[in-house]
NUNUTI-833123 format. One record per residue (C-alpha): residue in three letters; x, y, z. Coordinates in nm, 3 decimals. Example, Ala and Ser with C-alpha at 12.3 -4.5 7.8 and 13.67 -1.06 7.14 Angstrom:
BEGIN
residuo ALA	px 1.230	py -0.450	pz 0.780 .
residuo SER	px 1.367	py -0.106	pz 0.714 .
END
This chain:
BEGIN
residuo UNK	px -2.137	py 9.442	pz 2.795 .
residuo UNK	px -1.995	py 9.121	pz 2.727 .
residuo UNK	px -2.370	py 8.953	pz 2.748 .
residuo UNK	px -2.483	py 9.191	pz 2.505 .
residuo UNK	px -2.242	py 9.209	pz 2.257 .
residuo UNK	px -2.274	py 8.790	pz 2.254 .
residuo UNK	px -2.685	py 8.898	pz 2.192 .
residuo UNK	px -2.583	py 9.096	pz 1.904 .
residuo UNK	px -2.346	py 8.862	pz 1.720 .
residuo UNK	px -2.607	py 8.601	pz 1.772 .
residuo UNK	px -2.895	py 8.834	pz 1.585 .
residuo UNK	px -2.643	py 8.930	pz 1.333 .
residuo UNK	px -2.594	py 8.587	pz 1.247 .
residuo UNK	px -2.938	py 8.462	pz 1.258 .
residuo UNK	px -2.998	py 8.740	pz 0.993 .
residuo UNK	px -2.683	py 8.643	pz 0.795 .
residuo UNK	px -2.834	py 8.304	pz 0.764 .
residuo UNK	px -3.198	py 8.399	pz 0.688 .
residuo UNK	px -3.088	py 8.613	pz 0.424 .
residuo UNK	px -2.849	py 8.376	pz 0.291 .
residuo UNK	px -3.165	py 8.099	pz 0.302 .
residuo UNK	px -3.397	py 8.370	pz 0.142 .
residuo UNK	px -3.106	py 8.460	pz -0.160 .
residuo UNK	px -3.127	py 8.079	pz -0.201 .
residuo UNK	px -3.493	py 8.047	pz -0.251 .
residuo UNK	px -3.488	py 8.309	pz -0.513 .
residuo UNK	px -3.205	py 8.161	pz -0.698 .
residuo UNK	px -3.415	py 7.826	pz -0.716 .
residuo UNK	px -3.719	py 8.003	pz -0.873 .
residuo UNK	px -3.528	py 8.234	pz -1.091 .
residuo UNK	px -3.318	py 7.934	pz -1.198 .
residuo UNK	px -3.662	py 7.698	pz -1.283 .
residuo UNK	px -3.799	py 7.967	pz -1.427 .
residuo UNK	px -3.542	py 8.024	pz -1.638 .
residuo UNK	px -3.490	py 7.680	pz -1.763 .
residuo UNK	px -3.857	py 7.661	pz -1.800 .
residuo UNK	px -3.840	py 8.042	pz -2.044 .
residuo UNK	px -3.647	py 7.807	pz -2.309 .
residuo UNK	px -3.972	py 7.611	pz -2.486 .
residuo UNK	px -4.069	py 8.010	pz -2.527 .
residuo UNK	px -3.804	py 8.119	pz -2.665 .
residuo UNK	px -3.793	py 7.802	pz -2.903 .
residuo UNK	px -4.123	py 7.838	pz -2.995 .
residuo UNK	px -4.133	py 8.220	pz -3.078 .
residuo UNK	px -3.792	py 8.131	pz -3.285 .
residuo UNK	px -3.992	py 7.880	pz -3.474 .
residuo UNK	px -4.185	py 8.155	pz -3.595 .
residuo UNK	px -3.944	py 8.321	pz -3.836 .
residuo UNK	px -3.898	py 8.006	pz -4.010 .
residuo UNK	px -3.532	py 7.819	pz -3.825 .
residuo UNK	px -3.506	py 7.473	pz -3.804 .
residuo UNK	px -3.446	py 7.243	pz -3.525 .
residuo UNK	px -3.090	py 7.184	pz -3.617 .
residuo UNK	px -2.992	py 7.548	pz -3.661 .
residuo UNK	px -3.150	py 7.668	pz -3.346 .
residuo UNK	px -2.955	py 7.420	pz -3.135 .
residuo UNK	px -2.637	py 7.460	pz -3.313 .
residuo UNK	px -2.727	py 7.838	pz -3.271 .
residuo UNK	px -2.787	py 7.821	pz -2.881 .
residuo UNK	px -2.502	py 7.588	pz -2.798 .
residuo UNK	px -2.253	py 7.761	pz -2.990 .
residuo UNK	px -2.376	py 8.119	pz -2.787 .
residuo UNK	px -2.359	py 7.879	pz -2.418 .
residuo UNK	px -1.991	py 7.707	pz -2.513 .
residuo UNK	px -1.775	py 7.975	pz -2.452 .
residuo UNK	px -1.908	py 8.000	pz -2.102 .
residuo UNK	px -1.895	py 7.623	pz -2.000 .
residuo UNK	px -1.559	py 7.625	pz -2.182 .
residuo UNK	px -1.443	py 7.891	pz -1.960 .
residuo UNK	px -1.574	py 7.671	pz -1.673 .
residuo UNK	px -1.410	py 7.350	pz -1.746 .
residuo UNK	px -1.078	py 7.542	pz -1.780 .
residuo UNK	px -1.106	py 7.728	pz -1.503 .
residuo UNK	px -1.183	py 7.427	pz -1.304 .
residuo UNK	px -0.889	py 7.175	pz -1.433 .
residuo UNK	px -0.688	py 7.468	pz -1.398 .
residuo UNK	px -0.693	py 7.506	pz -1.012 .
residuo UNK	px -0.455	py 7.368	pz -0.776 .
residuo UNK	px -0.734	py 7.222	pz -0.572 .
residuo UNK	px -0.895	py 6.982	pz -0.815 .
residuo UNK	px -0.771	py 6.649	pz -0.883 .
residuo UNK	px -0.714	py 6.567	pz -1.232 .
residuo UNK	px -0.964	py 6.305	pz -1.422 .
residuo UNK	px -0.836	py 5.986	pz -1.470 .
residuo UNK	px -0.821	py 5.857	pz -1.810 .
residuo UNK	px -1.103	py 5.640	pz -1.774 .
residuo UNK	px -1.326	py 5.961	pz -1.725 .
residuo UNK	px -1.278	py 6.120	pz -2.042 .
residuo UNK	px -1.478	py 5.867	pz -2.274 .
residuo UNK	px -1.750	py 5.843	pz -1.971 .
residuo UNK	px -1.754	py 6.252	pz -1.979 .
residuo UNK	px -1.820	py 6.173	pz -2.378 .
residuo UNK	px -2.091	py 5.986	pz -2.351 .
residuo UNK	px -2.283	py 6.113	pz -2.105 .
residuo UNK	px -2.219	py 6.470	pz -2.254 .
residuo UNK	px -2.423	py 6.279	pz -2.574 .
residuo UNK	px -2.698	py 6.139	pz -2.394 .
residuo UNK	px -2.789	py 6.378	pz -2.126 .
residuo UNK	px -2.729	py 6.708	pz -2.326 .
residuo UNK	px -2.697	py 6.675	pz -2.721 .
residuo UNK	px -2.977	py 6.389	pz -2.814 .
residuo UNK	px -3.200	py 6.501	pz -2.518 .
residuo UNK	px -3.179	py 6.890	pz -2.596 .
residuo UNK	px -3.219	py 6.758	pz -2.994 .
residuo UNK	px -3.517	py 6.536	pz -2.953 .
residuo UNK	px -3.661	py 6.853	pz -2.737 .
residuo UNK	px -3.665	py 7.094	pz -3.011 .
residuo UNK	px -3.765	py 6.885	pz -3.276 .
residuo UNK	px -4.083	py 6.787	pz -3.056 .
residuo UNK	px -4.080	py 7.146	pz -2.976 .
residuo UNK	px -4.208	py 7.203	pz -3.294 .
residuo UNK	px -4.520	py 7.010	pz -3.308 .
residuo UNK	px -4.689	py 7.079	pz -2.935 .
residuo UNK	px -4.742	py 7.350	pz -2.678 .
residuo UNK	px -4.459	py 7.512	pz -2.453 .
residuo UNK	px -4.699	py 7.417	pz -2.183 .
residuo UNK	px -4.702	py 6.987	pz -2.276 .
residuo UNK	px -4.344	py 6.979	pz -2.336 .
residuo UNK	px -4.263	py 7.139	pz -1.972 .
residuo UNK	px -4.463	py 6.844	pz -1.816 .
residuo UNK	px -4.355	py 6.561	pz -2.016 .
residuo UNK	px -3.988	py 6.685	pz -1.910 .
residuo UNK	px -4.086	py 6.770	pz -1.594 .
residuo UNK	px -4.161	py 6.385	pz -1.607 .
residuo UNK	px -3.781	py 6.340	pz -1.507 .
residuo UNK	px -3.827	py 6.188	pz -1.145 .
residuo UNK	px -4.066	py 5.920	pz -1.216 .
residuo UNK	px -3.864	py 5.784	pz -1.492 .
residuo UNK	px -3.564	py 5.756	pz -1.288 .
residuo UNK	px -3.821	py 5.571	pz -1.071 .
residuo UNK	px -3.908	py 5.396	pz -1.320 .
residuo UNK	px -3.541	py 5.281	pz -1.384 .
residuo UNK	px -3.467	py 5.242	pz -1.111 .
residuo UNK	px -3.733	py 4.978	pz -1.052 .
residuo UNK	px -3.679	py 4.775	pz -1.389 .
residuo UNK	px -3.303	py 4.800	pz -1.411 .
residuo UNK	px -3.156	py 4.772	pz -1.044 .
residuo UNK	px -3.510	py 4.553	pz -0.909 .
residuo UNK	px -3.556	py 4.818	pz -0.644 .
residuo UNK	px -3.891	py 4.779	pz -0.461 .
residuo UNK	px -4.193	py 5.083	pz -0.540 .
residuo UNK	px -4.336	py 5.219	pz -0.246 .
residuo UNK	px -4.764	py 5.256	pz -0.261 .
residuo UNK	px -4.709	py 5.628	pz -0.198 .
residuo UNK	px -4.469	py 5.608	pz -0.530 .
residuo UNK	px -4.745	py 5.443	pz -0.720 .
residuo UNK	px -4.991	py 5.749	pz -0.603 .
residuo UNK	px -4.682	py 5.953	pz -0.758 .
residuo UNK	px -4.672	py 5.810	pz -1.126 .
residuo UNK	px -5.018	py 5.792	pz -1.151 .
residuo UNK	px -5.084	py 6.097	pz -1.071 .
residuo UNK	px -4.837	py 6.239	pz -1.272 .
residuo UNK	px -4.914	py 6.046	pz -1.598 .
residuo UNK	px -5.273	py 6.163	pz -1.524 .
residuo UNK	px -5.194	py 6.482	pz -1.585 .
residuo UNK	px -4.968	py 6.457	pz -1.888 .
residuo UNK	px -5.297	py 6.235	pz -2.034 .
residuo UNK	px -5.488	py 6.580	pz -1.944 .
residuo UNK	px -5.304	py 6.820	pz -2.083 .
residuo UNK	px -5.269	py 6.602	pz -2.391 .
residuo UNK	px -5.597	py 6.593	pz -2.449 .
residuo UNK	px -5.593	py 6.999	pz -2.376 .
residuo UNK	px -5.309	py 6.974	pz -2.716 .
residuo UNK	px -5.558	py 6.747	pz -2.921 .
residuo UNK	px -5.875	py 6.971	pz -2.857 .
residuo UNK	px -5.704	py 7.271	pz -3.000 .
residuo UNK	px -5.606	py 7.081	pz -3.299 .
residuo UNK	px -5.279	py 7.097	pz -3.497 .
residuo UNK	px -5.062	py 6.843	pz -3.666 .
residuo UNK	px -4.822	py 6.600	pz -3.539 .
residuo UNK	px -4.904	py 6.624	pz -3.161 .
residuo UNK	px -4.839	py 6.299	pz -3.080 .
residuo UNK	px -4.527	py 6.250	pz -3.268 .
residuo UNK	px -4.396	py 6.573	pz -3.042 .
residuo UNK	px -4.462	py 6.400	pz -2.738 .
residuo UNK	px -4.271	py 6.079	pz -2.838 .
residuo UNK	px -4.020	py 6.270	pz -2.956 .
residuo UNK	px -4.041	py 6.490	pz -2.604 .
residuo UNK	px -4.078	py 6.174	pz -2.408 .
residuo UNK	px -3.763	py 6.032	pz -2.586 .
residuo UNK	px -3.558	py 6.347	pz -2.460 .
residuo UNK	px -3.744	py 6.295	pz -2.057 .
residuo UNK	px -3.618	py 5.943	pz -2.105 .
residuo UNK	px -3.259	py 5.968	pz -2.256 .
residuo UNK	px -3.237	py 6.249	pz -1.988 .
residuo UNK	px -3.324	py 6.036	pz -1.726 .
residuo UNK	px -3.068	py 5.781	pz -1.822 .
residuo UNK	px -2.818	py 6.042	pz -1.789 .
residuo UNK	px -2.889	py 6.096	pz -1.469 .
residuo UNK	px -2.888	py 5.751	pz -1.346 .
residuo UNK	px -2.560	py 5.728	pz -1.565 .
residuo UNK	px -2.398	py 6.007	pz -1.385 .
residuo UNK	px -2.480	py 5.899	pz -1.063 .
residuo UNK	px -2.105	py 5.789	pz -0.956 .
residuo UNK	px -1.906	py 6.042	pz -1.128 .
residuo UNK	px -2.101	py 6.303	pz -0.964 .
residuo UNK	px -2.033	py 6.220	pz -0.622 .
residuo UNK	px -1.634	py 6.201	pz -0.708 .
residuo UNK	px -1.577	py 6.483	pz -0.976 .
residuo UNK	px -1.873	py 6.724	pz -0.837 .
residuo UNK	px -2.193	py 6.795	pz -1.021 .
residuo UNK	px -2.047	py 7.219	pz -1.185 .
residuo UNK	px -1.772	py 6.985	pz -1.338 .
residuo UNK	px -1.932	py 6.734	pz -1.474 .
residuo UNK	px -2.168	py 6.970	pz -1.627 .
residuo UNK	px -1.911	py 7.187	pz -1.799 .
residuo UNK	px -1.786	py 6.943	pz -1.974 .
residuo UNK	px -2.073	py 6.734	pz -2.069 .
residuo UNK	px -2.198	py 7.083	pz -2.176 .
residuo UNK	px -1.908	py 7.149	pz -2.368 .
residuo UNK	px -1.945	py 6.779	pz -2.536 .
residuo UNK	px -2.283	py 6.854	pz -2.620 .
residuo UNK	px -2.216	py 7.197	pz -2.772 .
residuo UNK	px -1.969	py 7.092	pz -3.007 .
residuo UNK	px -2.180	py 6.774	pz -3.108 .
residuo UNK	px -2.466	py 7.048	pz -3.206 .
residuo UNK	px -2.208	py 7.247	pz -3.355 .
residuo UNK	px -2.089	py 6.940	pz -3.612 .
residuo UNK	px -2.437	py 6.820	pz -3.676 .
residuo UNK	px -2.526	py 7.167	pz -3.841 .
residuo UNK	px -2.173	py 7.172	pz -4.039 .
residuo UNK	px -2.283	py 6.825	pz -4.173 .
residuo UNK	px -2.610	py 6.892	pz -4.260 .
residuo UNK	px -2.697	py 7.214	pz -4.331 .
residuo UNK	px -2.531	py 7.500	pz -4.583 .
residuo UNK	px -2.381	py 7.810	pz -4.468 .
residuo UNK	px -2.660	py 7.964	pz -4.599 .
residuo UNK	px -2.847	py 7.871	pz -4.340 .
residuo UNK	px -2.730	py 8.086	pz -4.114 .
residuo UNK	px -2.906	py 8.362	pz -4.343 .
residuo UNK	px -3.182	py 8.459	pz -4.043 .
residuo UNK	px -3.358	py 8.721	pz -3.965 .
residuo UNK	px -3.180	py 8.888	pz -3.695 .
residuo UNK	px -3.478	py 8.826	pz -3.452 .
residuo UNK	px -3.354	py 8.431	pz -3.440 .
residuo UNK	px -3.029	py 8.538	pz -3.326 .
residuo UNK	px -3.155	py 8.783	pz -3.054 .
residuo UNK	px -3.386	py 8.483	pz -2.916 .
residuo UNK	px -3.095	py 8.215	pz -2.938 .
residuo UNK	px -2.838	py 8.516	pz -2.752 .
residuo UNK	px -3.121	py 8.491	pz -2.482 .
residuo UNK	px -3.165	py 8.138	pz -2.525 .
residuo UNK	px -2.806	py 8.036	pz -2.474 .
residuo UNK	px -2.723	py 8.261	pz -2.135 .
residuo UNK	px -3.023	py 8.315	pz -1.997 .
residuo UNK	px -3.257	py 7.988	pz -2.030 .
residuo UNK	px -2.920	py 7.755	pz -2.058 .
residuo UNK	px -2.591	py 7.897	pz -1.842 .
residuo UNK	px -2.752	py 8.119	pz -1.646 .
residuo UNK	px -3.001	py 7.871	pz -1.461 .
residuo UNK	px -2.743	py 7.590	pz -1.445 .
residuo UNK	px -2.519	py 7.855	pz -1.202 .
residuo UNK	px -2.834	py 8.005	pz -1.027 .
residuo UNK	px -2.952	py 7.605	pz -0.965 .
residuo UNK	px -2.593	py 7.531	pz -0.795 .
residuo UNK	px -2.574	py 7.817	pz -0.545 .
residuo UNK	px -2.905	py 7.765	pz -0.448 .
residuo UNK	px -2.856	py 7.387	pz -0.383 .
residuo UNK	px -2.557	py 7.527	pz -0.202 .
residuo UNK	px -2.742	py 7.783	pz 0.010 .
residuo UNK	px -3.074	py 7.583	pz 0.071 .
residuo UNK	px -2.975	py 7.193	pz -0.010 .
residuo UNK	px -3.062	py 7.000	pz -0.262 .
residuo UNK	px -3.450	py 6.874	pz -0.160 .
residuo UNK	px -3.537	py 7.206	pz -0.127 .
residuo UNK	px -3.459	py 7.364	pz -0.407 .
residuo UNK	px -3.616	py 7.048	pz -0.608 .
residuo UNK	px -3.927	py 7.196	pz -0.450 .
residuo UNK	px -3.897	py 7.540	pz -0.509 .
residuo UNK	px -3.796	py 7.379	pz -0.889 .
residuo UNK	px -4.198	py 7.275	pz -0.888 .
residuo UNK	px -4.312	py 7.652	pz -0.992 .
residuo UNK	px -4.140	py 7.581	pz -1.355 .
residuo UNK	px -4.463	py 7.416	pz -1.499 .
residuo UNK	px -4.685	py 7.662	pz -1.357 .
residuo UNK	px -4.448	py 7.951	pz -1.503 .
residuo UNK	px -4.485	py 7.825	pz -1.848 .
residuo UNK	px -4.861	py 7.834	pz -1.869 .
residuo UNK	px -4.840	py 8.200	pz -1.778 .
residuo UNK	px -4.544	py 8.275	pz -2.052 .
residuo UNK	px -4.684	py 8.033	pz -2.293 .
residuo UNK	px -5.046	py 8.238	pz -2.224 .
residuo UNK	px -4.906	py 8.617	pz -2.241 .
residuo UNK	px -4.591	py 8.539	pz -2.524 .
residuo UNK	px -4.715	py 8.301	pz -2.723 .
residuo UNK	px -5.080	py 8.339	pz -2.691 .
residuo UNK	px -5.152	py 7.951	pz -2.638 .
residuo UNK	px -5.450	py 7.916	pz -2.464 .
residuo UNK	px -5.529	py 7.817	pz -2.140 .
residuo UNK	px -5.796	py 7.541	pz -2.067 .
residuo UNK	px -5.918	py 7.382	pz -1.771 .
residuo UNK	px -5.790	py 7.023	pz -1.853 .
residuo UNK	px -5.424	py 7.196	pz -1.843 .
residuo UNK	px -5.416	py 7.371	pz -1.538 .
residuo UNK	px -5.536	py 7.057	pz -1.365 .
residuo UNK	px -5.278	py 6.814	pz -1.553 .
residuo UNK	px -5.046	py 7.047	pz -1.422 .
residuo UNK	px -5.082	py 7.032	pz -1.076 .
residuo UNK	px -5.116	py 6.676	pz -1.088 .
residuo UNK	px -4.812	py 6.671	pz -1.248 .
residuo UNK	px -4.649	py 6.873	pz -0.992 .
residuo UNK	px -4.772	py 6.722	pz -0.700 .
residuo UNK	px -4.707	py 6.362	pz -0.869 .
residuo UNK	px -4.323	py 6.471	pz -0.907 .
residuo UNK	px -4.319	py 6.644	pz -0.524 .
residuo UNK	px -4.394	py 6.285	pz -0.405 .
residuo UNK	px -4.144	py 6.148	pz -0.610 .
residuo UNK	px -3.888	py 6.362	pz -0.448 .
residuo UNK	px -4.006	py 6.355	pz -0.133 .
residuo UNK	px -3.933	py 6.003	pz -0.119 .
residuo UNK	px -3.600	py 6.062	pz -0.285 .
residuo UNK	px -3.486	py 6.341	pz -0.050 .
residuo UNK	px -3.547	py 6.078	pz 0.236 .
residuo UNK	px -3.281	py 5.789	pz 0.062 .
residuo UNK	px -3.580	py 5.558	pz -0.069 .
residuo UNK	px -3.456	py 5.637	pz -0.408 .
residuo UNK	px -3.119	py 5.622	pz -0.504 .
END
């Protein structure tokens, strides 16, 4: 009896852990997908006529109370260990670069290319830390690492050329200004680096988050009119679903995944957010499809997946 009942708690728990494995994988895709869903929901916004500035302010002022709630909650609990003072102006800036001026430069380039360019240029992300890491700290490139950015560049310069086929105004000037938010982005996360491994990555979030918000929040009090605010009501449907689903709502689904699975693996499972854009770009905003975009992407893809192969193994830092 004894033997069997030690076969059964073993089987129970080897199910426990493969469903706990598989709830992980699907809160890695619906989380990439989700973050992917906001140059959609931008772009259909667009449509009735909002600017860049209002649409921010509009989606950061629907995600605050949430992240609010978090960084209370959090400095609220007996278990964490209050910030030093130091922290606070670090918290600032980041909260700046990483969130406000990279989410800002994002929608305004938004508003020149596809939903499909901008998700690779910011999917971009890995290399550049590469990238910084090789100019900044002198680290040494690996060949394989080469094979990565150029593969990955490759396929931005495709699906570029996709952009500049189908005409329209401006396209380049979105991807600098899309690049710009890849690269500030990128800095934040080579900025962060410390703080995350002693105040934990939720934390640092919330309140970078909650930085950010309020930045987008002043900007539109400074420079646009009440008036404004004077939308159709469609605009504030898309930013409702803009600001908890594509912007709190991924951020918690990315954590307990990382939790459940670890880190490298659900940076893979992250991959299928390019690839879900061209199909909601395709069926919501009817942009087309091409060839030259499909392949770009997967060279994108499999550029980046090298890229974090290598950093999953320590070879970036």
């Amino acid at each position: 009896m004894a033997g069997l009942s030690l076969s059964a708690a073993r089987e129970n728990s080897a199910a426990s852990t493969r469903s706990s494995r598989l709830g992980g994988v699907a809160l890695a895709a619906l989380g990439a997908i989700a973050f992917s869903g906001k140059a959609i929901i931008v772009k259909l916004a667009y449509r009735h006529g909002v600017d860049a500035v209002t649409l921010i302010a509009l989606r950061m002022a629907v995600a605050l109370p949430f992240f609010a709630w978090i960084s209370i909650a959090i400095e609220g609990s007996a278990k964490t260990e209050p910030l030093l003072r130091s922290d606070w102006p670090k918290i600032f800036v980041l909260g700046v670069l990483g969130y406000y001026l990279a989410s800002y430069l994002d929608f305004l380039g938004l508003a020149y290319i596809t939903a499909t360019l901008e998700r690779l240029i910011l999917y971009l992300n890995p290399t550049l830390v590469l990238a910084i890491g090789v100019f900044w700290f002198k680290r040494r490139i690996l060949p394989r690492q080469w094979l990565a950015l150029a593969l990955s560049y490759a396929g931005v310069v495709l699906a570029l050329t996709h952009d500049f086929r189908l005409g329209g105004s401006n396209i380049a000037l979105g991807s600098i200004l899309v690049f710009g938010s890849a690269v500030t982005y990128a800095l934040y996360l080579v900025g962060s680096g410390e703080m995350v491994k002693r105040v934990g990555p939720l934390r640092l979030t919330a309140h970078a988050s909650c930085v950010a918000s309020l930045c987008c929040i002043v900007q539109f009090a400074l420079t646009r009119p009440v008036s404004a605010l004077t939308l159709p009501h469609e605009v504030y449907w898309l930013s409702l679903i803009n600001g908890v689903a594509c912007t709190v709502l991924p951020v918690f689904a990315v954590m307990f995944a990382i939790a459940r699975v670890g880190a490298p693996t659900a940076a893979q499972i992250g991959m299928i957010g390019p690839v879900s854009t061209i199909i909601f770009s395709w069926l919501l905003l009817g942009e087309a499809m091409g060839v030259t975009q499909v392949v770009g992407t997967f060279l994108v893809v499999g550029g980046v997946f090298i890229v974090s192969q290598g950093s999953s193994q320590g070879e970036i830092k």
